[in-house]
C-alpha positions as CSV (number, residue, x, y, z in Angstrom):
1,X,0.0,0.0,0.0
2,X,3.1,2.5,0.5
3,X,4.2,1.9,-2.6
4,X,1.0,2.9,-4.5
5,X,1.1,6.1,-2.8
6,X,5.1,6.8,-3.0
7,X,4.2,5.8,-6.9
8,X,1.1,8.1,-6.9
9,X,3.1,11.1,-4.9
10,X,6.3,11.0,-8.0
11,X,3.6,11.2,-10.5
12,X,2.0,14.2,-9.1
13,X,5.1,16.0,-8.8
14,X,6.3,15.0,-12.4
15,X,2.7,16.4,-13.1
16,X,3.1,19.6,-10.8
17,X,6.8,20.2,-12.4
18,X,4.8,19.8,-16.2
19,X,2.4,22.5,-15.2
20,X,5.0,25.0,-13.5
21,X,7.2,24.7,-16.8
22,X,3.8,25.1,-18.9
23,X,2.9,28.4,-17.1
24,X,6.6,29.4,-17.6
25,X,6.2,29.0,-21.5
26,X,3.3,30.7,-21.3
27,X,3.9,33.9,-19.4
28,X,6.9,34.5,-21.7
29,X,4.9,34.2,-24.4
30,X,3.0,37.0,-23.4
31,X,5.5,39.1,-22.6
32,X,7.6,38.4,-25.7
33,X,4.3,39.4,-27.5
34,X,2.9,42.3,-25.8
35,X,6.9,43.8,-26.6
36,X,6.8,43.2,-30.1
37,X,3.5,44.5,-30.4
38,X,4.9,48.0,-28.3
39,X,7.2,48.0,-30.8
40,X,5.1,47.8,-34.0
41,X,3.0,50.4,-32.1
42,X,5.3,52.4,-31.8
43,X,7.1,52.1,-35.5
44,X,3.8,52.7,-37.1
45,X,3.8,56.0,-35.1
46,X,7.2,56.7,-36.0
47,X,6.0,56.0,-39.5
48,X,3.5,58.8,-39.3
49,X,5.4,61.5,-37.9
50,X,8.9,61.0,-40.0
51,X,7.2,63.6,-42.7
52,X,7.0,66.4,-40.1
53,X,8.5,69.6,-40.7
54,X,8.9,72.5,-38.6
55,X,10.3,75.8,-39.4
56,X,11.4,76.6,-35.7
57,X,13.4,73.3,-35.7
58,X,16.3,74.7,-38.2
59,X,18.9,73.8,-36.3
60,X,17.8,70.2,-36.6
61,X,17.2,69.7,-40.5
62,X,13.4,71.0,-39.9
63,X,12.5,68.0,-38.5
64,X,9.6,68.4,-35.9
65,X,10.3,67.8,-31.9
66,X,7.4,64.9,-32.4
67,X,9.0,63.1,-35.0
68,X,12.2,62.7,-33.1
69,X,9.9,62.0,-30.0
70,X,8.3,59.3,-32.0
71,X,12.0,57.8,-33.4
72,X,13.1,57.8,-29.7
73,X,10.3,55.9,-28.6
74,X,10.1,53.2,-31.4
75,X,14.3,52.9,-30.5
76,X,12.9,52.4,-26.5
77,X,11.0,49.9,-27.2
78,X,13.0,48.0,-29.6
79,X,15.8,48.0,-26.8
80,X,13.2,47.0,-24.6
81,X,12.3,43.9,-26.9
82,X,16.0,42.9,-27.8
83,X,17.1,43.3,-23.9
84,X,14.2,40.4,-23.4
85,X,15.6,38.3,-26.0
86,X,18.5,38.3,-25.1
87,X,18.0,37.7,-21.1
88,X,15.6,35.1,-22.1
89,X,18.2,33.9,-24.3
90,X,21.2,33.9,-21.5
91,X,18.4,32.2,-19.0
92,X,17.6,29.0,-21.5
93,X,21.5,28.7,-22.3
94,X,22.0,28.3,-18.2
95,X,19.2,25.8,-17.6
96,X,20.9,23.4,-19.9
């Protein structure tokens, strides 16, 4: 009879270690998405505003303060994506 339950008690704990390494997966899924989708967000803004000009802006080619606000961001948030990668990438390479 102890050996059905010491039997019983490793299968629940392979079980329990499949479903911790299954919620892993998925909460870096999300998180790998939700940064590339900031990003595209914020390239399709950058998209928008690279045509503006402003007149007061001569001392930087014309270009207007919320084009170069909207370049900066897009840059922020691809630097936030590739920092992810790569830590994600540095913590897979140490678990084996």
């Amino acid at each position: 009879m102890i050996g059905v339950y010491d039997q019983l008690e490793k299968k629940f704990d392979k079980y329990l270690a499949y479903l911790e390494n299954l919620r892993e997966r998925i909460a870096i899924s999300k998180t790998q998405a939700k940064r590339t989708e900031a990003r595209d967000k914020a390239r399709k803004n950058y998209d928008v505003m690279a045509g503006k000009e402003c007149f007061f802006a001569f001392f930087d080619n014309n270009v207007h303060p919320q084009a170069r606000e909207a370049e900066r961001a897009y840059l922020r948030s691809s630097d936030k994506l590739y920092d992810y990668r790569s830590c994600l990438t540095s913590y897979n390479n140490q678990r084996g």
